[in-house]
N, C-alpha and C positions, 0 to 999 in steps of 0.2 A: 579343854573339854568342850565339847559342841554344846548347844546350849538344848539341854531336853534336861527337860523336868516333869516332877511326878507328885501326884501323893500316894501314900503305901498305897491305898489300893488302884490304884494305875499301875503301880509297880508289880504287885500281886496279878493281878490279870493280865500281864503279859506271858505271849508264849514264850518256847525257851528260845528263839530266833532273839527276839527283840530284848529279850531280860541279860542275855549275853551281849548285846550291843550295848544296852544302860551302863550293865555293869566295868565292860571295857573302855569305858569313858572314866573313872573311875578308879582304873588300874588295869594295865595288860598283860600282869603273869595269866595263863591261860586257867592252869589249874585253880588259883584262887577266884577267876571270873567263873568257871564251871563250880564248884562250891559253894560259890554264892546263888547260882540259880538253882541248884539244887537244895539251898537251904529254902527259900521259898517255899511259902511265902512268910512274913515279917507281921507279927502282932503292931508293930511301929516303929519309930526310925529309932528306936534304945537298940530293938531287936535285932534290927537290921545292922546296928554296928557291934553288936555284940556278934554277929555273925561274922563279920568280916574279921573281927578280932579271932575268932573263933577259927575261920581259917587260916587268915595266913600264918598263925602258930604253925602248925600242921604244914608249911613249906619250906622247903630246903632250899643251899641256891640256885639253883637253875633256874627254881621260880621266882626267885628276887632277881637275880640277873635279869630274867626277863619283863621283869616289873619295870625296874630304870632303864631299860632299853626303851620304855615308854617315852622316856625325859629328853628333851633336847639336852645337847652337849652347853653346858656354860663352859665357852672359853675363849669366843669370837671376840676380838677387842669393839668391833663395830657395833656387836648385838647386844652388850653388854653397855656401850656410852648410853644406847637406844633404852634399854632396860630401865638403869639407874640416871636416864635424864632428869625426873622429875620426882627422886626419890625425898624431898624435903618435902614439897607439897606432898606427894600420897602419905605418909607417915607422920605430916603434922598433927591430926590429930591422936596418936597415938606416941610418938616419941618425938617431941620438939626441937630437942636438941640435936636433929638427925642433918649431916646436911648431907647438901647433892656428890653424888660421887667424884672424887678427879680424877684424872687419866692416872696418876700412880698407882691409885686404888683399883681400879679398874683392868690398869697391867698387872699387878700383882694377882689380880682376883682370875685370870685369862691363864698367867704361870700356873698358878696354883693348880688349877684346873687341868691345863696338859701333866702337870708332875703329879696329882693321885692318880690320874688314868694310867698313865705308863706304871705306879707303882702299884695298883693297886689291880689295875684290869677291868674296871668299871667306871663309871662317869659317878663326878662328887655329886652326892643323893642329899640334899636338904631341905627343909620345911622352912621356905622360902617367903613367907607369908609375915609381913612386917617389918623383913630384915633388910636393912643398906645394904650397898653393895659391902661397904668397911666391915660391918656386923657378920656377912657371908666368908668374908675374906676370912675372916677372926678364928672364923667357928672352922673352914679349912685348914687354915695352920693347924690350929689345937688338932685336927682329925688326923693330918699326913706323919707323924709320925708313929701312928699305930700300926699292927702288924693287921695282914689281914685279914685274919679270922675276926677279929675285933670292930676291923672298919665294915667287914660284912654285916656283921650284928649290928653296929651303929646306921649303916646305911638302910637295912631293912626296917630299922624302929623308925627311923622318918620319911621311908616309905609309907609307912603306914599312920602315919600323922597326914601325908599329903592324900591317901587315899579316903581319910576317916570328913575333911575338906571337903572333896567332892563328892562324896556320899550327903554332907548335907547340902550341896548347889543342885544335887539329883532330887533329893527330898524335899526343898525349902520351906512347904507346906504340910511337911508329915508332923 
């Protein structure tokens, strides 16, 4: 996410050029960025995610497809040692017991990743926020053997956990 911040009424007083660029920082289904600037403006950042919640109900997939098409691919072995380098130190103070990823983990996490693509037709969608690589891996397995009306619905819910994230790094001050 590029780094723009706001408080609601910064946010509110944009026109719809710039309120469309916030918001696609954000999330890139078009429809839920066009929704969200038409719900403007925002009594406050409850409002404002109550909005987003409010839309992306209202979208089918083509707009979640087009959401995680936002997402880089996890499945790079390179970008992924890079990723989960120094996942002990960032989650120490939230999960102690976490350690740094190892290359198995890492390959398995890489596999995983080309095998829901191919089964699924989308890139694995997860709210990535605290999780090891192992913890990513975890939540993968459990997801790959769903059908995929299912994993669309699981993929969109944490869509929208990653969009409700950057809505408060757009907010921080609302």
């Amino acid at each position: 996410m590029a780094d723009l911040t706001y408080t609601i009424d910064a946010l509110n007083a944009l026109n719809a050029e710039d309120a469309t660029f916030a918001f696609t920082n954000c999330c890139t289904s078009s429809r839920w960025v066009a929704g969200m600037v038409e719900a403007l403006p925002f009594a406050s950042i409850e409002a404002c995610h109550q909005a987003a919640k409010d839309v992306w109900a209202n979208m089918g997939e083509a707009d979640f497809l087009e959401a995680f098409e936002g997402h880089p691919k996890i499945g790079d072995v390179t970008s992924l040692r890079e990723k989960y380098a120094h996942t002990k130190k960032l989650a120490s103070g939230e999960q102690s017991s976490v350690n740094e990823a190892d290359d198995a983990t890492i390959e398995a996490l890489a596999q995983g990743n080309t095998d829901y693509e191919e089964k699924f037709g989308f890139i694995f969608i997860v709210c990535a926020t605290g999780k090891s690589a192992a913890e990513m891996n975890e939540l993968l397995q459990q997801r790959l053997p769903n059908d995929r009306e299912t994993e669309l619905q699981n993929a969109a819910g944490q869509q929208a956990l990653i969009t409700a994230i950057r809505i408060d790094k757009l907010l921080p001050s609302a």
